[in-house]
PyMOL Python script that loads the backbone (N, CA, C, O; Angstrom):
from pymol import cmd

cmd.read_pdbstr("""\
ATOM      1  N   UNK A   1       3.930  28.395   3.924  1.00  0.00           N
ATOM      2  CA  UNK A   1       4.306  28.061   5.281  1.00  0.00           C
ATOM      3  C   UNK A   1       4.078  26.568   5.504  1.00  0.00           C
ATOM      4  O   UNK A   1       3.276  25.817   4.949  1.00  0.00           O
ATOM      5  N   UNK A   2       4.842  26.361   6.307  1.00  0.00           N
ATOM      6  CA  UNK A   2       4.722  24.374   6.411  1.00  0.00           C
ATOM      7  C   UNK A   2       4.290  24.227   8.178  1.00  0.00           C
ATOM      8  O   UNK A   2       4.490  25.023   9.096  1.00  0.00           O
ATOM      9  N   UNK A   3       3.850  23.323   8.175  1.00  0.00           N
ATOM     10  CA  UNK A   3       3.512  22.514   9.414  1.00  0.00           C
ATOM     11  C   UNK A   3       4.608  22.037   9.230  1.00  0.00           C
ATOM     12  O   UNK A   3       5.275  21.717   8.245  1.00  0.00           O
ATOM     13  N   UNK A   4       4.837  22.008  11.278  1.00  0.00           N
ATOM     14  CA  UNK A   4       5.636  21.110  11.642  1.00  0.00           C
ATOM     15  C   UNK A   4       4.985  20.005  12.762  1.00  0.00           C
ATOM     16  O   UNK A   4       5.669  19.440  13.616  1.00  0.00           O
ATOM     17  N   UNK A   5       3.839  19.856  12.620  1.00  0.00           N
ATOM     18  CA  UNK A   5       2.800  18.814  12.762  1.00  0.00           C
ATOM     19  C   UNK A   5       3.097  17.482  11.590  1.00  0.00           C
ATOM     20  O   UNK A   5       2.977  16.266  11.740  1.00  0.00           O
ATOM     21  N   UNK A   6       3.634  18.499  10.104  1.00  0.00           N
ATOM     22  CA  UNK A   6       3.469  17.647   9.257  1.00  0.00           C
ATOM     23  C   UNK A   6       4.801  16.523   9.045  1.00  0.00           C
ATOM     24  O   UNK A   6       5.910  17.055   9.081  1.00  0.00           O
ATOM     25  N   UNK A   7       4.775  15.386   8.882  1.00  0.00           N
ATOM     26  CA  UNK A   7       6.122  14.359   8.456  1.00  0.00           C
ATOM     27  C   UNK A   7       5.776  13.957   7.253  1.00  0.00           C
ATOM     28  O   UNK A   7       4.554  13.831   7.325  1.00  0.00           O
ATOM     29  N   UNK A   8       6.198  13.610   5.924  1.00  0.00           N
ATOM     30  CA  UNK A   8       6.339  12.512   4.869  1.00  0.00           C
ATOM     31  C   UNK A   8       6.725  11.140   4.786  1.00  0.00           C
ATOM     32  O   UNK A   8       7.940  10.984   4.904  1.00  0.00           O
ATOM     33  N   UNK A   9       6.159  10.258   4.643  1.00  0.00           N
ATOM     34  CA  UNK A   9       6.774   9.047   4.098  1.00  0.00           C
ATOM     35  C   UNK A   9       7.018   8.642   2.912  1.00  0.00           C
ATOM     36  O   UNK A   9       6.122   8.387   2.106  1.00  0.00           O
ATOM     37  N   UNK A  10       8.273   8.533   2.661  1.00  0.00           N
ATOM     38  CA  UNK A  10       8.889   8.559   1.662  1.00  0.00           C
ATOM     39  C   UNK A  10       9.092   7.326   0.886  1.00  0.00           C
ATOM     40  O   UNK A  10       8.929   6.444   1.729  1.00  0.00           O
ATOM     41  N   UNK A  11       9.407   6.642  -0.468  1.00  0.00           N
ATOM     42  CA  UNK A  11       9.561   6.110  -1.370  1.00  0.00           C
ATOM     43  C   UNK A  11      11.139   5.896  -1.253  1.00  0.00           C
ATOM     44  O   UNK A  11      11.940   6.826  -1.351  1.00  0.00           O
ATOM     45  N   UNK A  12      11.525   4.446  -1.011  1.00  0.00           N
ATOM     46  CA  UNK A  12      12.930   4.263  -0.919  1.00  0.00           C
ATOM     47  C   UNK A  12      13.949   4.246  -2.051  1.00  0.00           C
ATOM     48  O   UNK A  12      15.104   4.670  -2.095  1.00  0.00           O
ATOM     49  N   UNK A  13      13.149   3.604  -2.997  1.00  0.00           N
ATOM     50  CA  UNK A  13      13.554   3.389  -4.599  1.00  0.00           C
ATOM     51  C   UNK A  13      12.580   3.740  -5.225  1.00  0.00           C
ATOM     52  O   UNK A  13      11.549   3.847  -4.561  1.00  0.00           O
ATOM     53  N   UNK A  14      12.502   4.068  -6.767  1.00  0.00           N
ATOM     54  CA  UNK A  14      11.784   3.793  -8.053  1.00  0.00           C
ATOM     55  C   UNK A  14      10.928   2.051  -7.790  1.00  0.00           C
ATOM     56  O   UNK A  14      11.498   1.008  -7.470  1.00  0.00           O
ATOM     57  N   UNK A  15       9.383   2.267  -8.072  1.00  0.00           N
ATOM     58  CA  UNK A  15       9.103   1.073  -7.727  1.00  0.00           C
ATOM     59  C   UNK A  15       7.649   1.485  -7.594  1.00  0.00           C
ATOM     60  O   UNK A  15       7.221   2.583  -7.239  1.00  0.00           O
ATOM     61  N   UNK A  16       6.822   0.164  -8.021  1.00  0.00           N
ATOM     62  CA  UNK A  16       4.963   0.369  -8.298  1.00  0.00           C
ATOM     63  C   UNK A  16       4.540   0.076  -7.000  1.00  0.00           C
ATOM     64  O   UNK A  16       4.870  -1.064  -6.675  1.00  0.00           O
ATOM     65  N   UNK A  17       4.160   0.459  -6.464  1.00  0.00           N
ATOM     66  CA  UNK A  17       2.487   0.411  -5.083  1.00  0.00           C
ATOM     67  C   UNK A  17       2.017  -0.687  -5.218  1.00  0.00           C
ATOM     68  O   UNK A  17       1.244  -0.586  -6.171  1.00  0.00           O
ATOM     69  N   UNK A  18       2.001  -1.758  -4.825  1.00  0.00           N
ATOM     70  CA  UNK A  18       1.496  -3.090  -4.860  1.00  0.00           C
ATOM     71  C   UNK A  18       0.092  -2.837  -4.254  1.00  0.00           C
ATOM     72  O   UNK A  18      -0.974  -2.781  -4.868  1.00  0.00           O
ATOM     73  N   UNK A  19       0.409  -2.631  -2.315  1.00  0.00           N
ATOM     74  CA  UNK A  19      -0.646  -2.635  -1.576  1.00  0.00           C
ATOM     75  C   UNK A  19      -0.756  -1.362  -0.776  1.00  0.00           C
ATOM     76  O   UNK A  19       0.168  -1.410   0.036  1.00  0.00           O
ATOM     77  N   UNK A  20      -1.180  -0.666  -0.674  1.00  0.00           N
ATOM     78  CA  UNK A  20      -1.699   0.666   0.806  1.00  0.00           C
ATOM     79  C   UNK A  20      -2.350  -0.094   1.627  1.00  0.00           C
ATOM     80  O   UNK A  20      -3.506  -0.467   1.426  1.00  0.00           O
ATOM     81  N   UNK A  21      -1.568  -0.430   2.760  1.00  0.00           N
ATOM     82  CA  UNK A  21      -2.377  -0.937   3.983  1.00  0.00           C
ATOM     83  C   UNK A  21      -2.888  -0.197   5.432  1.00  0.00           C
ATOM     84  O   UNK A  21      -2.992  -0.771   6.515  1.00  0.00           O
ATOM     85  N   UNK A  22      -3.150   1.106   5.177  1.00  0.00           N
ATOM     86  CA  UNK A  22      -3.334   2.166   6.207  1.00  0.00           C
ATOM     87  C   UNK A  22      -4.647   2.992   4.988  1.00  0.00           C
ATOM     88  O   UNK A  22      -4.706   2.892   3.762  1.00  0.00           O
ATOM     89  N   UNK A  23      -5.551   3.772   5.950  1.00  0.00           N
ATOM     90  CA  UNK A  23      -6.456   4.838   5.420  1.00  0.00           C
ATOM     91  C   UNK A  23      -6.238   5.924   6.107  1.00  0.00           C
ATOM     92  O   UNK A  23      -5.639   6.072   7.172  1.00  0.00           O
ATOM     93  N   UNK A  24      -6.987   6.992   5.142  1.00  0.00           N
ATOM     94  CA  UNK A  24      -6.761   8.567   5.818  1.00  0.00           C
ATOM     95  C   UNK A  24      -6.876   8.882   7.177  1.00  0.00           C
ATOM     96  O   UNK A  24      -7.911   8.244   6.983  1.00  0.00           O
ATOM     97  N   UNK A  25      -6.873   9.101   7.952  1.00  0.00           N
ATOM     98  CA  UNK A  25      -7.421   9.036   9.528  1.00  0.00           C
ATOM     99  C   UNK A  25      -6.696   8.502  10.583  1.00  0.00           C
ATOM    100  O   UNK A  25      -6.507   8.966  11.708  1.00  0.00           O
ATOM    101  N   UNK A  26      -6.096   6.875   9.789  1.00  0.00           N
ATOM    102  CA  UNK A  26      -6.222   6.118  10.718  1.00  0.00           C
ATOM    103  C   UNK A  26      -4.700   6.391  11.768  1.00  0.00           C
ATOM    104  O   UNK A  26      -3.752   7.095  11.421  1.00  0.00           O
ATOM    105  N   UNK A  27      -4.750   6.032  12.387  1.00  0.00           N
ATOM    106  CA  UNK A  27      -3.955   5.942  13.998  1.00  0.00           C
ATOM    107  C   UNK A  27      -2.355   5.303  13.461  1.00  0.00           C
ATOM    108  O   UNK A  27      -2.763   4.289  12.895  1.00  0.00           O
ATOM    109  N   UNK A  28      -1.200   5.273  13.332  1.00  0.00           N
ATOM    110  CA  UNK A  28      -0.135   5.292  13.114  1.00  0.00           C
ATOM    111  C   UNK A  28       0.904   4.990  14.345  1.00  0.00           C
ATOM    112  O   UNK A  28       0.791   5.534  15.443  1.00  0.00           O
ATOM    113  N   UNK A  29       1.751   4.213  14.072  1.00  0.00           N
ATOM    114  CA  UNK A  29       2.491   4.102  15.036  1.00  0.00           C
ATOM    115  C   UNK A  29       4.028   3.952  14.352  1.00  0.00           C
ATOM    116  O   UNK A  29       4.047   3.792  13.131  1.00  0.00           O
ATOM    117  N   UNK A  30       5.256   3.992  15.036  1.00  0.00           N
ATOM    118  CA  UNK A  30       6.619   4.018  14.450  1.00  0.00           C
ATOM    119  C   UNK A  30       6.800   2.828  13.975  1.00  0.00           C
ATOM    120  O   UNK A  30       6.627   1.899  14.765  1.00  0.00           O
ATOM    121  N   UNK A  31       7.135   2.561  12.785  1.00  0.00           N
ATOM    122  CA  UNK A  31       7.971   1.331  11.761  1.00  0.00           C
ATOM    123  C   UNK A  31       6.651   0.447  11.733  1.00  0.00           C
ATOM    124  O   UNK A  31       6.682  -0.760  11.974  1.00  0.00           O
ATOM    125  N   UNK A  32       5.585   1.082  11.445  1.00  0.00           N
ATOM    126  CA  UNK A  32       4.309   0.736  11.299  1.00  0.00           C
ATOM    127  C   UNK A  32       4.232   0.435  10.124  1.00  0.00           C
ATOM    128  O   UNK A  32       4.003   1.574   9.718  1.00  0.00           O
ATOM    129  N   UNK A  33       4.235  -0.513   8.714  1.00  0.00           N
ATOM    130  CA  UNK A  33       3.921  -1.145   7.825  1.00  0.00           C
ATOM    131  C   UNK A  33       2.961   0.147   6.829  1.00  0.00           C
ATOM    132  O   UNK A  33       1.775   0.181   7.156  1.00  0.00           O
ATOM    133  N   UNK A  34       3.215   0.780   6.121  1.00  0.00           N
ATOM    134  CA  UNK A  34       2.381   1.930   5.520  1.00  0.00           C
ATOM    135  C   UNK A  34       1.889   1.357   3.844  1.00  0.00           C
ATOM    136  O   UNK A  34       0.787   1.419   3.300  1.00  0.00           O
ATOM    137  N   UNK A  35       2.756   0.990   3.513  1.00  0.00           N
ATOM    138  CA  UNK A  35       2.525   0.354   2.135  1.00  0.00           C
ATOM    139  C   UNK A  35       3.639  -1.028   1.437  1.00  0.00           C
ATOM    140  O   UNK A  35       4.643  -1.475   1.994  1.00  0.00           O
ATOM    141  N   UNK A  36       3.359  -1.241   0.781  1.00  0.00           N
ATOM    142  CA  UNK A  36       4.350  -2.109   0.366  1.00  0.00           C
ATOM    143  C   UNK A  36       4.680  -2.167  -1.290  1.00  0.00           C
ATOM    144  O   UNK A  36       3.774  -2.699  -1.932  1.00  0.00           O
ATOM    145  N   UNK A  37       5.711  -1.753  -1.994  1.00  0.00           N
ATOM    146  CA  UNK A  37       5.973  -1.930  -2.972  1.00  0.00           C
ATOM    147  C   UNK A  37       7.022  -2.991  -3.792  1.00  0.00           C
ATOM    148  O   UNK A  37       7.762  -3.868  -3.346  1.00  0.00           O
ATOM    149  N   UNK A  38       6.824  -2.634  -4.874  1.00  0.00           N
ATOM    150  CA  UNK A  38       7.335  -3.762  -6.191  1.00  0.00           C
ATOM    151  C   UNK A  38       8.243  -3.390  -6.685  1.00  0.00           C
ATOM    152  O   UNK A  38       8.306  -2.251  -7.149  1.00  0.00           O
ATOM    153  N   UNK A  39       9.112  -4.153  -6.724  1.00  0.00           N
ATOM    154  CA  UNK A  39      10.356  -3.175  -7.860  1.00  0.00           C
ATOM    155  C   UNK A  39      11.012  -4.516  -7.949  1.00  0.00           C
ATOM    156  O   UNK A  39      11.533  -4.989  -6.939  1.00  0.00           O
ATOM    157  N   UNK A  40      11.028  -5.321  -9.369  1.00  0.00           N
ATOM    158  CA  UNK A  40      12.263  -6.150 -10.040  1.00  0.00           C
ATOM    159  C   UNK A  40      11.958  -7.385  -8.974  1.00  0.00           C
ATOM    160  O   UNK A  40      12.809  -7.952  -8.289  1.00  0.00           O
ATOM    161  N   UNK A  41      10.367  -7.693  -9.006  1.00  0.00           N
ATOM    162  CA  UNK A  41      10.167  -9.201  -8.187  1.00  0.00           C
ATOM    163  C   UNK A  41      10.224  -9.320  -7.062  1.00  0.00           C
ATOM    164  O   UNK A  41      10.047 -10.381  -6.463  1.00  0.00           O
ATOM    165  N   UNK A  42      10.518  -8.103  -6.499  1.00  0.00           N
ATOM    166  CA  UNK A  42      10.959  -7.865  -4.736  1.00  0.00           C
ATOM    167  C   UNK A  42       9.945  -7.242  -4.119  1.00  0.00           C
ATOM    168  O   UNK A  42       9.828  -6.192  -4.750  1.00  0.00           O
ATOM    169  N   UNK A  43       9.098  -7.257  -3.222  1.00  0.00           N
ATOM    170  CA  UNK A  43       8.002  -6.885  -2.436  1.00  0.00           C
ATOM    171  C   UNK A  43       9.182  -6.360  -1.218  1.00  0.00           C
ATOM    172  O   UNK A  43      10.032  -7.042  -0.646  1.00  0.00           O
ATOM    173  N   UNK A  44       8.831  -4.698  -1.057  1.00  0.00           N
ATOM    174  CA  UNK A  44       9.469  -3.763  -0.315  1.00  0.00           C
ATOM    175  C   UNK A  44       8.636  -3.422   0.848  1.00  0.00           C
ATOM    176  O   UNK A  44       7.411  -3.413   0.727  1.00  0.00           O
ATOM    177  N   UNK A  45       9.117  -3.185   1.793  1.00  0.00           N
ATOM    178  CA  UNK A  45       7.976  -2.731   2.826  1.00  0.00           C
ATOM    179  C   UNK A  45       8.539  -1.359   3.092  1.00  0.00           C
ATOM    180  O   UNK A  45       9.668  -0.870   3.152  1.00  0.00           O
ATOM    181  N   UNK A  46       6.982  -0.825   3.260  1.00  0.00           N
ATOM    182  CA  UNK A  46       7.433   1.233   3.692  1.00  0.00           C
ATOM    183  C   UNK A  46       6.823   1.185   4.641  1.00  0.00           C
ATOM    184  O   UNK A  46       5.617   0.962   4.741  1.00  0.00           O
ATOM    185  N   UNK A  47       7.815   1.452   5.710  1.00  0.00           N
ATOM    186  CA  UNK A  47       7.431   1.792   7.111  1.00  0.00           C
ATOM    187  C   UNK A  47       7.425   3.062   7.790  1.00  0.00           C
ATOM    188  O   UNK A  47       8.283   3.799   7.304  1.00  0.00           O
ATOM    189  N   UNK A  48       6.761   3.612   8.759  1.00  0.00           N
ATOM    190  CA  UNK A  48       6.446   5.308   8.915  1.00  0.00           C
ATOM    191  C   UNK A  48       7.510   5.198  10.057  1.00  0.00           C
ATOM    192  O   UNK A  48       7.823   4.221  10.737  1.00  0.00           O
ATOM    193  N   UNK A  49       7.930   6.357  10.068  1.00  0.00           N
ATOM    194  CA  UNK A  49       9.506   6.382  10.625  1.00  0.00           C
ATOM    195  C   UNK A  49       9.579   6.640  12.230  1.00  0.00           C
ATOM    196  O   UNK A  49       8.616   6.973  12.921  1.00  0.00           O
ATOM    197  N   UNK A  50      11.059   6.398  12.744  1.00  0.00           N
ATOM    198  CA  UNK A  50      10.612   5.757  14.524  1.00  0.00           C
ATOM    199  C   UNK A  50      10.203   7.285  15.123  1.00  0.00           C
ATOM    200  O   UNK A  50       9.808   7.301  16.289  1.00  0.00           O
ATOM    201  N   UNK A  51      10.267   8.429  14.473  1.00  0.00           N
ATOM    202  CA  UNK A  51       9.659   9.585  14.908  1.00  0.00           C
ATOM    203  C   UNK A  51       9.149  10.468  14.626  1.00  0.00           C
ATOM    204  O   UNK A  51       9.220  11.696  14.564  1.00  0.00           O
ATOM    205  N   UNK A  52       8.149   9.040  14.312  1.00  0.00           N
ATOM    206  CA  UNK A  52       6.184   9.441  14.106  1.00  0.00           C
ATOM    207  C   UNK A  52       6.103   9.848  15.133  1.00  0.00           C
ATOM    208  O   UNK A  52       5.870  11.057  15.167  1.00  0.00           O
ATOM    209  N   UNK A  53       6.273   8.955  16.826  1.00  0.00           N
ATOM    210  CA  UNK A  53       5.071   8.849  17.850  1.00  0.00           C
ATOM    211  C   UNK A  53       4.327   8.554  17.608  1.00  0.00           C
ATOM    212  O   UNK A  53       4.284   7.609  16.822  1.00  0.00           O
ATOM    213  N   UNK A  54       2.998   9.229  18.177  1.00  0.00           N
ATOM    214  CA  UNK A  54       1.363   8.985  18.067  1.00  0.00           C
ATOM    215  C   UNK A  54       1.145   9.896  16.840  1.00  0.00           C
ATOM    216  O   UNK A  54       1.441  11.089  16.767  1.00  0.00           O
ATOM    217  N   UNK A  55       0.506   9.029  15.773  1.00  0.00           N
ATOM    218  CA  UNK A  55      -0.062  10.280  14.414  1.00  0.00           C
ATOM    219  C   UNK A  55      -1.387   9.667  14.100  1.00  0.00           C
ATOM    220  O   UNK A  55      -2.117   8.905  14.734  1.00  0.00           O
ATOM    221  N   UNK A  56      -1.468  10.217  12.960  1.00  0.00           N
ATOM    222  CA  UNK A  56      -2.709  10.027  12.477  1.00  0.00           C
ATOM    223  C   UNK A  56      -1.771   9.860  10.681  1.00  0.00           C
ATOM    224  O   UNK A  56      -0.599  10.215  10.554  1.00  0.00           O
ATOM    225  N   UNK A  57      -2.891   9.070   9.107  1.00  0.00           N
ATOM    226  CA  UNK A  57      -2.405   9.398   8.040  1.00  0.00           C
ATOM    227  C   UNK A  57      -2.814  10.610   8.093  1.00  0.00           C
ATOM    228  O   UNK A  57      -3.597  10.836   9.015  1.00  0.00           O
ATOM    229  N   UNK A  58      -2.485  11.694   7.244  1.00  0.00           N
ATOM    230  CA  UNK A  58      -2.926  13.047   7.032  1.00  0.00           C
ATOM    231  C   UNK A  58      -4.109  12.600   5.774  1.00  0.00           C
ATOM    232  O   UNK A  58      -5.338  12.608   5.696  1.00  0.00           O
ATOM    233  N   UNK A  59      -2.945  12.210   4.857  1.00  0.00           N
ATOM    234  CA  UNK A  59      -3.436  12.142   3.560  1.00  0.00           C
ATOM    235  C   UNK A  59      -2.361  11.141   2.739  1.00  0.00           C
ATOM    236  O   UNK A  59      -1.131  11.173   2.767  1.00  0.00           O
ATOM    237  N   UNK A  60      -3.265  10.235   1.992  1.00  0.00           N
ATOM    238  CA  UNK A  60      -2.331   9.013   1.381  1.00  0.00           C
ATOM    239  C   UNK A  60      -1.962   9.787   0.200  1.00  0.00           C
ATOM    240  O   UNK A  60      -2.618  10.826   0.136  1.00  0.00           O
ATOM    241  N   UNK A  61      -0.959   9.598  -0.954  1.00  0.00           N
ATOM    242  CA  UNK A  61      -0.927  10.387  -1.833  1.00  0.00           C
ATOM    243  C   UNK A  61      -0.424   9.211  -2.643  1.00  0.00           C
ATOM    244  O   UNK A  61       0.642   9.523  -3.173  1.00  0.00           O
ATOM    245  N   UNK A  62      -0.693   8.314  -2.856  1.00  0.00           N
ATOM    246  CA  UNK A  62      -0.137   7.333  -3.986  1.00  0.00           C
ATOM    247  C   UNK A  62      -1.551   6.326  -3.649  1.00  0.00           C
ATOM    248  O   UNK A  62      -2.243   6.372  -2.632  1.00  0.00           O
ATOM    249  N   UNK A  63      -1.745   5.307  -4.999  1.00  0.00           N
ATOM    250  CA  UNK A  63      -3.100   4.018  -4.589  1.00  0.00           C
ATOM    251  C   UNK A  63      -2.448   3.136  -5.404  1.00  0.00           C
ATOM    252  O   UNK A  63      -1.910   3.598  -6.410  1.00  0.00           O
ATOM    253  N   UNK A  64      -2.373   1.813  -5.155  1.00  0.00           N
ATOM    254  CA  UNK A  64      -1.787   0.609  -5.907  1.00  0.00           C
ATOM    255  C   UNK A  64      -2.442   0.538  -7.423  1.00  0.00           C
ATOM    256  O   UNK A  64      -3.562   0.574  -7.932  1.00  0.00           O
ATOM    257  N   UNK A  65      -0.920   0.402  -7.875  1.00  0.00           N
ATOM    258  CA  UNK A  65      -1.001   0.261  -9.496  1.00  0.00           C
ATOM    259  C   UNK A  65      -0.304   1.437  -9.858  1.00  0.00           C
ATOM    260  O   UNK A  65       0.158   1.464 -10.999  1.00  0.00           O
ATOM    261  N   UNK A  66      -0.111   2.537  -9.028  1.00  0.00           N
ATOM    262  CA  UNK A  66       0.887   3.741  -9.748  1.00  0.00           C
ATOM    263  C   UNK A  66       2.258   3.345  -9.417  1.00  0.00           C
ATOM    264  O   UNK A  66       2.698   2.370  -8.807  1.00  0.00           O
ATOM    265  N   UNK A  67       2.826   4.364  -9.983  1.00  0.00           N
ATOM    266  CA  UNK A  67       4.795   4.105  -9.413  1.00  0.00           C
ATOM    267  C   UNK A  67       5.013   5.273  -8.831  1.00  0.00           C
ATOM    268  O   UNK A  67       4.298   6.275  -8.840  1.00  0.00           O
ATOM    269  N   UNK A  68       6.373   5.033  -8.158  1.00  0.00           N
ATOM    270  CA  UNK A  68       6.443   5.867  -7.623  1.00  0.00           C
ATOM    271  C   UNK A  68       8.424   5.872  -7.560  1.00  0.00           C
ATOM    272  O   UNK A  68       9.328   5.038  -7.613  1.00  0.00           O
ATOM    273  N   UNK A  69       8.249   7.691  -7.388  1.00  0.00           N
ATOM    274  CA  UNK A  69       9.885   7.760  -7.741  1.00  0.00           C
ATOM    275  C   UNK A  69      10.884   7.661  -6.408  1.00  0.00           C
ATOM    276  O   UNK A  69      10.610   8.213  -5.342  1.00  0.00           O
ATOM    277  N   UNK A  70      11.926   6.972  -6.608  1.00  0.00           N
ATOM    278  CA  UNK A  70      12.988   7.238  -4.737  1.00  0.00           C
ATOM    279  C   UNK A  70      12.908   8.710  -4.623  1.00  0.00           C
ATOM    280  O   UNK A  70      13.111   9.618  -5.429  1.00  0.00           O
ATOM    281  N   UNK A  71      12.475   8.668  -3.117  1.00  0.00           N
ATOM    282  CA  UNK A  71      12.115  10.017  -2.445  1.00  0.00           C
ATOM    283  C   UNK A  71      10.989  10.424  -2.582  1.00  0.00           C
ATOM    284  O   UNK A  71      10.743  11.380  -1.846  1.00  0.00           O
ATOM    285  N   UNK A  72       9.684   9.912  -3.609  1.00  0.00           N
ATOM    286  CA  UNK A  72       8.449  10.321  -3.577  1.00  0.00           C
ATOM    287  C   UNK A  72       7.809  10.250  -2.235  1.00  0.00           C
ATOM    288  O   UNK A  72       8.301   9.660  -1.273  1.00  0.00           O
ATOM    289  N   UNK A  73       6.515  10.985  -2.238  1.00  0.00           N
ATOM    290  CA  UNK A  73       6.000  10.867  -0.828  1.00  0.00           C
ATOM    291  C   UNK A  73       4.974   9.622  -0.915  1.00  0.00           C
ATOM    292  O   UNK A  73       4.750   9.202  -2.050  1.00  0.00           O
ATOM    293  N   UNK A  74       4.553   9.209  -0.208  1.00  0.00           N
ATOM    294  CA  UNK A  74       3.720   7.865  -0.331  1.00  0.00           C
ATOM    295  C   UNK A  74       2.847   8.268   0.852  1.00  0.00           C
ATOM    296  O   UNK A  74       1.808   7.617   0.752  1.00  0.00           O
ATOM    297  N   UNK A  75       2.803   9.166   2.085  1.00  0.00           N
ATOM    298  CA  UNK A  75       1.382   9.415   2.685  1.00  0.00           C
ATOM    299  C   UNK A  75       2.187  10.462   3.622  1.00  0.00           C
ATOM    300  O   UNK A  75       3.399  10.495   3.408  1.00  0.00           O
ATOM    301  N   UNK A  76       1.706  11.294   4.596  1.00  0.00           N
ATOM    302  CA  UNK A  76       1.463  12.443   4.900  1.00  0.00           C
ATOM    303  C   UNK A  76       1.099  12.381   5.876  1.00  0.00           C
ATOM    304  O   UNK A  76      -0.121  12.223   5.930  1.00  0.00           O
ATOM    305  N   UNK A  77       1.917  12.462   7.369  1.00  0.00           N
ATOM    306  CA  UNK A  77       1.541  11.813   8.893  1.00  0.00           C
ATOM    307  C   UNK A  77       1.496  13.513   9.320  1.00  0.00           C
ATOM    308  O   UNK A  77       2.133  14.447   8.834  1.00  0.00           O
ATOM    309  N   UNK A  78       0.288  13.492  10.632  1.00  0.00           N
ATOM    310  CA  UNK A  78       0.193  14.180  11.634  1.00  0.00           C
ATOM    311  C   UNK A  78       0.598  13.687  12.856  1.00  0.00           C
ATOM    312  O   UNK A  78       0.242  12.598  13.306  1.00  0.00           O
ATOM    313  N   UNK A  79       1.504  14.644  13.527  1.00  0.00           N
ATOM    314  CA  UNK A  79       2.349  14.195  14.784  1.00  0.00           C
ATOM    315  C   UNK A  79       1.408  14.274  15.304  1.00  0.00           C
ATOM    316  O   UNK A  79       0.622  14.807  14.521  1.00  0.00           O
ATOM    317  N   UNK A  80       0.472  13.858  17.119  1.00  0.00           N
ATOM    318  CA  UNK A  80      -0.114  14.163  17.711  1.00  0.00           C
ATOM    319  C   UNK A  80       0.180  14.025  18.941  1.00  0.00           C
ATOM    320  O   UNK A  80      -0.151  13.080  19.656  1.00  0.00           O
ATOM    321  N   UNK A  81       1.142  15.441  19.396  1.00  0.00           N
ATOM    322  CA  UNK A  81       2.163  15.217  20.990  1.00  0.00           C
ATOM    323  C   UNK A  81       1.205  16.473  21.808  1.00  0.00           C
ATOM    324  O   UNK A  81       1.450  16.774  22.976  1.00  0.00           O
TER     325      UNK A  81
END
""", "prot")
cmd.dss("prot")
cmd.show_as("cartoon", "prot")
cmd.util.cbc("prot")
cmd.orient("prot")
């Protein structure tokens, strides 16, 4: 069974985790800066999408220095309406 509390943020391309700039817990807001990745010299920004609302991270699921595949999840938002 799934939450629908639960959202994903997703991985746009194939591409390594440079930086995670958010922790488990913390407070979230829409097109909020979540991580930033590497792919081919290009620093990507992953932003949590315009309908987050008010969340929380759930749970990060990637840490800089791994890769990650287009469409992977990269952290795990709780809606909080």
């Amino acid at each position: 069974m799934t939450d629908p509390a639960i959202s994903t943020i997703d991985a746009p391309l194939d591409a390594n985790v440079w930086k995670v700039l958010v922790e488990e817990g913390a407070e979230i807001q829409p097109k909020q800066v979540v991580a930033i990745l590497e792919a081919m010299k290009l620093e990507i920004n992953v932003q949590a999408p315009d309908d987050v609302g008010k969340g929380k991270i759930e749970k990060l699921l990637v840490q800089p220095g791994e890769t990650v595949k287009a469409g992977g999840r990269i952290a795990l938002v709780r809606s909080e309406t």
